[in-house]
Each structure stands twice: as structure tokens, then as C-alpha cells.
N, C-alpha and C positions, 0 to 999 in steps of 0.2 A: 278797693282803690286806696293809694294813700292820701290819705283825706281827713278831714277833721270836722264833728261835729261835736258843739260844747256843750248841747245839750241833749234829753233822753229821748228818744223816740217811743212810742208803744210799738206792743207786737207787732209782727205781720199778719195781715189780713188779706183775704181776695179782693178781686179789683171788681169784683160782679156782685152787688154792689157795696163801693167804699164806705166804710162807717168808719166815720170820724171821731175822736174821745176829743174829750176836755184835756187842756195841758196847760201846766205851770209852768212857766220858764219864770226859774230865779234868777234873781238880779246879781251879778257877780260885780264886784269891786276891783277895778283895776288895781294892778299893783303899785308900789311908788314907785317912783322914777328915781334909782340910785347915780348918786353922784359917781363921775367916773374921775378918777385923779390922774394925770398922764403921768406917765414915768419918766425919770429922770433920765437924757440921752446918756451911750455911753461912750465910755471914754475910751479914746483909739491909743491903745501902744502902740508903738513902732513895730514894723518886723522885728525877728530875732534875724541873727550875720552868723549861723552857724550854722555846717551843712546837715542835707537832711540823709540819713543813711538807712536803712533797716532797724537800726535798732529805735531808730523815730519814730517810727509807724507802729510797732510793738503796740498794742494792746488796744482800746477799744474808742471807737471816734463817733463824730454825725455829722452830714454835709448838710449843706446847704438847701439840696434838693429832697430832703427828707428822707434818708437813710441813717440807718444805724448798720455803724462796721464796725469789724472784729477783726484784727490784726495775729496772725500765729504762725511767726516765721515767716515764709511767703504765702501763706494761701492765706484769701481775704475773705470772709462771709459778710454778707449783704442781707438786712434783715435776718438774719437767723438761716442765710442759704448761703453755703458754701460755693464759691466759684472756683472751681479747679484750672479751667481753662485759661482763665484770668490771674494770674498770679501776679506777683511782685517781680519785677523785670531788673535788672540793674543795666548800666550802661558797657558797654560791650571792652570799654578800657580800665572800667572802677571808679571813674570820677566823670563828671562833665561838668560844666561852667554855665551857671543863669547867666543869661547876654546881659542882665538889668541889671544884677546885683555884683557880678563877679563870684557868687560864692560858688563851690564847688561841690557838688552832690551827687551820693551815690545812688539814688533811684531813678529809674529811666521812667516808668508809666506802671500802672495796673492794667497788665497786659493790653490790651487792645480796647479798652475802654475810657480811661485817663491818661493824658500824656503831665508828666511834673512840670509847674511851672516855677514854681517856689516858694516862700515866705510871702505871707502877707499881714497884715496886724494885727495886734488881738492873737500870738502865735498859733495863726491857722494856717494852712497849708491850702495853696490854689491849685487846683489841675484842671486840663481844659479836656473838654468832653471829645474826643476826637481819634480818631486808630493809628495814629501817628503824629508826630509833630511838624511833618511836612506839610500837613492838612487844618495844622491846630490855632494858624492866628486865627480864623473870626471864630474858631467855635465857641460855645459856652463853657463861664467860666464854673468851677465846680468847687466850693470852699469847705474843709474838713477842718470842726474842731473838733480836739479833746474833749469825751465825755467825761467833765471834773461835772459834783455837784452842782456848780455854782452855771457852768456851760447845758447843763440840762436843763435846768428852769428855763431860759433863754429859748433855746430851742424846742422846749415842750411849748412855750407861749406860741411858737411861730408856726410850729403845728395846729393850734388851736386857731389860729386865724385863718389857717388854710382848710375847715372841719374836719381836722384831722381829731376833731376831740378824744382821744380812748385811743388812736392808733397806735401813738409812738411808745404804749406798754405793752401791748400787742398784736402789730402790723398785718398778722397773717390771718387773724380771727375777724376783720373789721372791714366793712366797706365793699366793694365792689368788687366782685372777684377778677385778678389780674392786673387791679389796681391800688396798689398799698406806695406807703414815705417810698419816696426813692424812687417814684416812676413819673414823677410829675415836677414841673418846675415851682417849685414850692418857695420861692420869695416875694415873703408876704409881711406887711406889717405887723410885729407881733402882738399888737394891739386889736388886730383886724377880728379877732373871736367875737369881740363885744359885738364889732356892728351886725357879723354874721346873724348872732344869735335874737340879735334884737330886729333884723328883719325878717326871721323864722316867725318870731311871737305875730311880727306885722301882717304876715301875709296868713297866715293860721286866724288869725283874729277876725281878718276880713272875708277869709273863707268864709269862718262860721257866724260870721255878720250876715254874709247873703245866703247862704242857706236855712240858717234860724228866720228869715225876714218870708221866702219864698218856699218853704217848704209845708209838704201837706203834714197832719199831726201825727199820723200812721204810716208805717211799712206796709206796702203793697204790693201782691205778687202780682207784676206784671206781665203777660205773657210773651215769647219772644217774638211771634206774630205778628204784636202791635209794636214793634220799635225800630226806629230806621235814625242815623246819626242824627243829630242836631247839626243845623246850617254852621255853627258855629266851631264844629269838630274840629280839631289838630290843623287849625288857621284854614279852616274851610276845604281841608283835601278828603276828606272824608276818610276813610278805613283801609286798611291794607287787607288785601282780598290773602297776601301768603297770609298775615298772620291769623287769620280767621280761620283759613287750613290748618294751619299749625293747631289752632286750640282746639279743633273739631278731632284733629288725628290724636292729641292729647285725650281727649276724651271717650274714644274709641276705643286706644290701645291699652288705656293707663284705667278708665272705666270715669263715671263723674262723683266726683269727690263734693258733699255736701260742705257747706260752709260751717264747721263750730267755732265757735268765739270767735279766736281774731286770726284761725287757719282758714282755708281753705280758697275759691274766688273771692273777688274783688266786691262789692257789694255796688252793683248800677245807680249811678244818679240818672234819672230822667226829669225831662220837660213833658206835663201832658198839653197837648197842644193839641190843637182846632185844623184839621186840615185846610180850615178857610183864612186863618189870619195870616196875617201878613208873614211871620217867620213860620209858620208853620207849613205854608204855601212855597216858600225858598227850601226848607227842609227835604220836601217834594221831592221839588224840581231837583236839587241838586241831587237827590240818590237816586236821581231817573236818572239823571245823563251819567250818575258813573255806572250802573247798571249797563247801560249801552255800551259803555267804555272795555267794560270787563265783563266778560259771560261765568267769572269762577267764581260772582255770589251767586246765593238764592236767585230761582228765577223773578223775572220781572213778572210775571204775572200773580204770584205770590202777594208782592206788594200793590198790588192795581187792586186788588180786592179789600186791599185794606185802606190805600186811598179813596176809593171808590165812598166812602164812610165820612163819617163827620170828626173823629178822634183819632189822633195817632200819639205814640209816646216816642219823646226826641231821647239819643244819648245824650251825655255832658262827660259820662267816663263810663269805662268797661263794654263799648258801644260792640267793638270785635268781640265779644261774648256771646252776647245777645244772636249775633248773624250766625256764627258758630251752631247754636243751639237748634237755627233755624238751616242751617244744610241736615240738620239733624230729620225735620219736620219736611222737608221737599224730597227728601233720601238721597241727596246731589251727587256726586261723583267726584271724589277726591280730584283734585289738580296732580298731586303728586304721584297717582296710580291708577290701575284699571280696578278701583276697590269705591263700592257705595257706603254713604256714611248711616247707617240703619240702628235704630235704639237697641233692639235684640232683648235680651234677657233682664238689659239693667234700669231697675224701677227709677233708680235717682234720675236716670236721665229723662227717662219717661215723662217724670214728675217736669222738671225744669223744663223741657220740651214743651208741653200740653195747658201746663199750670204756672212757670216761672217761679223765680227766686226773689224774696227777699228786696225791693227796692226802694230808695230814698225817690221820691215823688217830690217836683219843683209845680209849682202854678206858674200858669202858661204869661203872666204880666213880667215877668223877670227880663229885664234888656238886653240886648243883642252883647253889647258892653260886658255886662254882667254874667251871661253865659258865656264868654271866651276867658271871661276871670277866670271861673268856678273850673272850666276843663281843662286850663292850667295848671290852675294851684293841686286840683286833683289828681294830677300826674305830677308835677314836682315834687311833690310834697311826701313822696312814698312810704316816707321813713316813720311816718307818725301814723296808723295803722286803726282803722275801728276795730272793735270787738263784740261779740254780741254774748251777752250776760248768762247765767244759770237760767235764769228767767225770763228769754226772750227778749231783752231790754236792749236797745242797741246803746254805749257808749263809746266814749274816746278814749285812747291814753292820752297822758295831759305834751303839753311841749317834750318831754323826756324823748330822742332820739331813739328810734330803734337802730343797733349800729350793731345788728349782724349782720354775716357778711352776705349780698344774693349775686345772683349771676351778672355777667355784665350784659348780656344779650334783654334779663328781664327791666336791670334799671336802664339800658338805653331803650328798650321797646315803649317806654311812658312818655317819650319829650320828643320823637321823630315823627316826621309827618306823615302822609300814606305811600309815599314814593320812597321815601328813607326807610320807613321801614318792610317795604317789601324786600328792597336790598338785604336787611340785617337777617331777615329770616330764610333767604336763600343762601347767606353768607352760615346762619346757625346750622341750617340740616345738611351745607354741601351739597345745594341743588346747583348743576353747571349746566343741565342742557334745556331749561325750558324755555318758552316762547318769551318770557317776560324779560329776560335778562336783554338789558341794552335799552329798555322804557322808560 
């Protein structure tokens, strides 16, 4: 999960029975607090009062929306893609008149994408975002400057306030796939990086505040048996019953892939928890009633055997894993076909099935508050990634952004609730006829 702990865990050990080691947690010295100096506003020139023609556009620009163009003749490339369709238009007589300015100019629009509006200051050029100009007063407006030296820094800063940090050198390698500069409304303070970045350190810090505060001193494999969401799960909706298909049919097709270092699944945070206390008794009740709700998890009798008991283990993250593991365990019967989900030949699954993977272990006193932090931040936070050592040790990378690029289905499947993201995983496999679609 992306998640952050600042300090070392020991190995993994079985949960029958936990042995606990001694552990040093050293004392880490905040940073200082560096002065931030604001920058000097800048200073607006006037439009330029000469038209804009073809040989205007010639060579290479950045809008406002966080694009980088390439001007070559009429065809325009957009980040590094050429649009053929889209070309440079001119006006159908060779000249036409801004109503605002009187000036007279030879380009009509970028094809059906920008219509010209004209000069603006700072010699940038406005188009409004729209397929024609009959359509174009309220659209948004679209501002292209010249990429000189001096207009790069500017606009790399204004990237950086939007986490475009590392994009605008190479847009296609970075970030969410299908979403790079230029597909997002990118007017943003070019100052705005600082705050970003210092509320990344905020919220990472407090992660690993409450997990350092409530966590057991060992990894323990928990089994998937004993684990049913925490009351606290994705604002209390509990788990998406596709995506739990989805990862089991992952597992199936694709075989289970063990976790090394910082590849493979997610690593489970759990709560162990008292079937008798108070959250642990809501925990319950709520996977009973969505049990009833939905017949495509595990059966309910599954879990009555394990309620039935004095311990159960909550999620806080990778909660659809766990369930996953466990249609494994009941042999359930895919939603998406007439196919049983059965271990068969493959040991790893076997193992993760029977015996569990690898988990970060919370004491069951942590607050209700405090678990809806933790299952937060451990889905926002995707980007900054544990790893587990040569020698068993589990660590973190430190704040350093992971900014390769992943799918957009996997970083929207971390922040949607259970109903959201049933949608996005019927919307992934191009599922149109099942019973759930319209719920």
C-alpha cells in the first residue's frame, strides 16, 4: 500500500504464537524550517498591435493549461504527439478583425480545438477552448507562451505547484496514465509547489506518527480467514465486492505473485481486535449486513465461524486482498463466469491462502479518528511505497516521490468508495450486462 513507515520493522513471523523482539526506535531530528522569500510580482507589458499570422506560431510554445507545443508549418504537436487532425486553420478570406483590438489576423483556430482570440500581455496569445467561435464566448480561456529561457522557468515553477514535479521534462514517462500537462486545468500558483510539498512531509509524518505509536514490533502473517474490513474502511462503505473479483481473477489467470522489496502486493495494515469491543463489534455488524447486501463475497458462514471466536483482524488498507485470497479458501464462483476460483498447482497461493502474507499489525486501543487517518493517508499517499530489505527488514523510501507512471484505474481504485469503485472495475473489464450495474 502506499504508505509510510519511518521506522524498521523485524521480520515476519507467524501469528500462532506472536513473539515479539525488542526495538529501538531512534530519535530523528526534525528538519529546519527554511525561510521561504516570495517572489517579486511580475510586470505586465501591454499586448503587442500586430497581427498574428502563421509565421507567429512557428516554433515552439506552453499554455497555460500545461502543455508543451510544437509549431511546424500547420501541424501542431501537443506534448510530443502530433495532431494531424487538428491543424492550423486560417480564416476562409486571409485576414479577419479581433472585435476588441481591430487588429487584423491571419489564423482562424487549431482546428476544432482553439478558436484565436488574440494578443494578450506578456506577448501571449489567448484562444478559447471551444469547436468554434460561435460557441466560444463563455469557454475557457487558453494562454500560449513562447518557450524563451526565461518563459520556462515561469511555467516549470507553475508545474511544480500543480505536482507536476519532473513532468514538464518528460510528460509521457510521468504520472497517471492518460493524464499528463495539458489535460488538466493547470492555473495554479507558481508558488503553490512549497505548500504541496510541505503538506506531503505533514501528512507522511503523521502517518508514521500513528503507526510508530500503535503498531505491534513484528510482521505477522496473518491469515485471510481472520480478516474482515475495519468499521472505518473507505468512509465506512466497506469493499467493492468487483474489485475483490477482479484481484482473485488476477490471481488465477496471471498465477500470485510474492512480494520482493518494494514489487509485488500491497503489504495489509491491520487492527487486531476483540470481537467484544466496541469497534470491533461495529466491524461485525457492518460486514454482516454487507454480506447480506451482496452474495459475491465469501460466504457468510465463513465468517460466523470466525466471529463466533474472541479475535478478529480489521483492514486499514489492502482490505480487497485479503477477501480475494479468501474466495480462494471457500472455492467461490467467479461473478464474472461459470468458472470456480480453486488454488490448483500454485504453491504461493496456497501459502498466502492457508498461512498469509507479511502484515503490519496495529493494537486494537488506536481511535476510530485515527483509523480513518491511517486508511486515508494509506491510499493517498501511493506514491511513496515500502520496500522490504535483502534481509527481511521492512523499510521506507524517504519523502522522494515515486513518479513512474501507473494506470489510471489503479491510482483511482485507492481513494473511491465501495460503490465508486464497483463502477470503475465494471467500467476496467467492459462488464455491461451484470445485475449490479444501476446499484
Amino acid at each position: 500500500m502506499g504508505a509510510c513507515i519511518g521506522q524498521i520493522c523485524s521480520p515476519a513471523e507467524p501469528l500462532n504464537p506472536p513473539t515479539f523482539k525488542a526495538h529501538v526506535v531512534k530519535e530523528v531530528k526534525p528538519e529546519p524550517v527554511k525561510e521561504v522569500i516570495p517572489e517579486p510580482e511580475e510586470v505586465m507589458r501591454p499586448a503587442p498591435t500586430i497581427p498574428i499570422t502563421l509565421d507567429t506560431l512557428q516554433g515552439s510554445w506552453v499554455n497555460s493549461v500545461g502543455a508543451k507545443i510544437k509549431v511546424v508549418g500547420t501541424l501542431v504537436e501537443l506534448n510530443g504527439i502530433p495532431m494531424p487532425v487538428h491543424p492550423i486553420t486560417l480564416n476562409e478570406e486571409g485576414t479577419a478583425s479581433d472585435p476588441t483590438t481591430g487588429i487584423v489576423h491571419e489564423i482562424k483556430s487549431i482546428g476544432r480545438i482553439w478558436q484565436l482570440k488574440g494578443w494578450t500581455t506578456n506577448e501571449r496569445i489567448e484562444w478559447k477552448e471551444a469547436p468554434s467561435m460561435e460557441v466560444a464566448e463563455y469557454a475557457r480561456s487558453v494562454l500560449w507562451t513562447k518557450a524563451t529561457e526565461e518563459n520556462m522557468e515561469k511555467w516549470n515553477a507553475q508545474m511544480r505547484g500543480l505536482g507536476y514535479a519532473g513532468s514538464s521534462k518528460d510528460p509521457l514517462r510521468r504520472g497517471i496514465e492518460g493524464c499528463m500537462p495539458g489535460t488538466s486545468d493547470a492555473k495554479a500558483d507558481p508558488n503553490a509547489h512549497r505548500d504541496n510539498a510541505e503538506k506531503d512531509k505533514a501528512e507522511l509524518k503523521e502517518l508514521n506518527s500513528l503507526i510508530t505509536k500503535y503498531r505491534m514490533k513484528v510482521l505477522v502473517k496473518v491469515p485471510p480467514r481472520m480478516v474482515i474490513p475495519d468499521f472505518s474502511n473507505r468512509g465506512h462503505t466497506g469493499l467493492s465486492v468487483e474489485h475483490v473479483h477482479y484481484l482473485a481473477t488476477s490471481f488465477k489467470d496471471k498465477g500470485f505473485q510474492n512480494r520482493v522489496g518494494d514489487k509485488g502486493h500491497d503489504i495489509p495494515v491491520l487492527v487486531r481486535e476483540s470481537t467484544k469491543s466496541e469497534l470491533g463489534a461495529k466491524s461485525v455488524e457492518n460486514w454482516r449486513s454487507k454480506l447480506k447486501e451482496e452474495p459475491g463475497f465469501p460466504p457468510q458462514e465463513h465468517y460466523e465461524k470466525l466471529f463466533a471466536g474472541d479475535e478478529v483482524f480489521t483492514s486499514l488498507g489492502n482490505g480487497h486482498f485479503n477477501q480475494a485470497l479468501n474466495l480462494f479458501l471457500n472455492e467461490c464462483p467467479s461473478i464474472y463466469g461459470d468458472v470456480k476460483y480453486t488454488i490448483g498447482r500454485d504453491n504461493a497461493l496456497r501459502d498466502a491462502v492457508n498461512v498469509g502474507v507479511s502484515a503490519v499489525v496495529l493494537k486494537s486501543d488506536i481511535t476510530l479518528r485515527e483509523r480513518e487517518v491511517i486508511s486515508r493517508l494509506l491510499n493517498s499517499k501511493r506514491e511513496y511505497k515500502w520496500m522490504v530489505t535483502k534481509d527481511g527488514e521492512l523499510s521506507i523510501l524517504d519523502t522522494t516521490e515515486d513518479t513512474t507512471q501507473c494506470k489510471q484505474f489503479e491510482a483511482l481504485s485507492k481513494v473511491l468508495d465501495a460503490v465508486e469503485l464497483n463502477c470503475l472495475v465494471r467500467a476496467e473489464l467492459g462488464v455491461r450486462d451484470s445485475h449490479r450495474v444501476g446499484q
